[in-house]
KOLBA-852910 format. One line per 5 residues: their letters; for each residue y, x, z of C-alpha. Coordinates in nm, 2 decimals, always signed. Layout:
REM residues N
a	Y,X,Z; ...
//
This chain:
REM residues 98
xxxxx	+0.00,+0.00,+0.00; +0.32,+0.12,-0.08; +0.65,+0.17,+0.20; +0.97,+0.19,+0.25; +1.06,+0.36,+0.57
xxxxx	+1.31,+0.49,+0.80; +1.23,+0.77,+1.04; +1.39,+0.91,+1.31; +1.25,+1.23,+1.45; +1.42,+1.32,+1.75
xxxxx	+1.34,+1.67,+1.95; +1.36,+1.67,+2.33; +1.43,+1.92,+2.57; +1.55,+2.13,+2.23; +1.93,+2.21,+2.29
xxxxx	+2.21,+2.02,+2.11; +2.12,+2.14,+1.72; +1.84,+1.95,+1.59; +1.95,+2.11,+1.21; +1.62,+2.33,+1.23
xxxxx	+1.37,+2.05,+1.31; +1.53,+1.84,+1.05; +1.42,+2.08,+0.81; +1.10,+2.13,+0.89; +1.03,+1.76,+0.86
xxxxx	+1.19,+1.73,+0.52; +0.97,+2.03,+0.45; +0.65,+1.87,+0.54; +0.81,+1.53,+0.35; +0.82,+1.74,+0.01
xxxxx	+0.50,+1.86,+0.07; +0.37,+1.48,+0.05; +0.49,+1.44,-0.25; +0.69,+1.20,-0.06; +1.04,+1.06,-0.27
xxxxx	+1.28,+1.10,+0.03; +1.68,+1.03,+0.13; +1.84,+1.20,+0.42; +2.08,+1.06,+0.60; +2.31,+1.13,+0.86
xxxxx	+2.05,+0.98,+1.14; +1.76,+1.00,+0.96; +1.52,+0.99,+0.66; +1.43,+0.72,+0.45; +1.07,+0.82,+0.31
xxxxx	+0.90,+0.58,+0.02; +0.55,+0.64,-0.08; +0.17,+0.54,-0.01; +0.12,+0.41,+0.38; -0.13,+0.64,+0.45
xxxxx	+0.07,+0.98,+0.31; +0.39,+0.84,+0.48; +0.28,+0.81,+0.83; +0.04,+1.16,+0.76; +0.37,+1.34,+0.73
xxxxx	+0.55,+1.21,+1.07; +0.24,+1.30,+1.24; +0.26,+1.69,+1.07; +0.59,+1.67,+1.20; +0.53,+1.56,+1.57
xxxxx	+0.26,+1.84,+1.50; +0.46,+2.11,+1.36; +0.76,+2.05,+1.61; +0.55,+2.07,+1.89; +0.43,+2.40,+1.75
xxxxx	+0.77,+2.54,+1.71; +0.83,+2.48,+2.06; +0.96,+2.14,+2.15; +0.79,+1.96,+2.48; +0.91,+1.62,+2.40
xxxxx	+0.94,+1.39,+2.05; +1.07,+1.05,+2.03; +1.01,+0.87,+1.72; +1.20,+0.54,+1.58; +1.04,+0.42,+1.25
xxxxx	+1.15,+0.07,+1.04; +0.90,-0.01,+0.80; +0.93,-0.23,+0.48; +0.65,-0.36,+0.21; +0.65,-0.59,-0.02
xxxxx	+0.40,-0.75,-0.23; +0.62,-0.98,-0.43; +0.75,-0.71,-0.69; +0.78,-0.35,-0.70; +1.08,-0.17,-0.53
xxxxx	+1.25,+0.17,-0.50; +1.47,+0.29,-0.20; +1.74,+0.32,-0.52; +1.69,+0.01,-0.66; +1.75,-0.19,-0.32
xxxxx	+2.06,-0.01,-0.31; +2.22,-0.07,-0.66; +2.13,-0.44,-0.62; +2.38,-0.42,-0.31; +2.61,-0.24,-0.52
xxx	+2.60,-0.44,-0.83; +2.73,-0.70,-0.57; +3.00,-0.54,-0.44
//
């Protein structure tokens, strides 16, 4: 099944700059083959259920190897079955509206 989803990885116990851990999780996104848009509190990943939620679980992985004692983790998820949708094409239909 194909989703739409947008993750928040947040290191605990890390320090104020979470620059490097953001990274490493858009590193292990690309590595999915995932099709992925950073934000400024977040990612928005779209892809295959399974590979989507694979690569949060490298990341709680990785970032716990890198170091940090504590992860909290805020995820909205979105499928549809009714037609197929991009993370682009849900924004130009809100911008062909504006």
């Amino acid at each position: 099944m194909k989703v739409i989803v947008d993750v928040s990885i947040i290191p605990l116990g890390v320090g104020l700059s979470l620059s490097p851990y953001v990274a490493e999780c858009e590193r292990i996104f690309k590595e999915a083959g995932l099709n992925t848009m950073l934000h400024a509190n977040g990612t928005n990943i779209e892809g295959d259920w399974d590979k989507v939620f694979d690569a949060i679980k490298k990341c709680h992985e990785r970032l716990h190897q890198m170091g940090v004692p504590r992860i909290s983790s805020n995820v909205r998820i979105g499928t549809r079955i009714d037609k197929e949708q991009t993370m682009i094409d849900k924004i130009k239909s809100v911008e062909e509206k504006l």
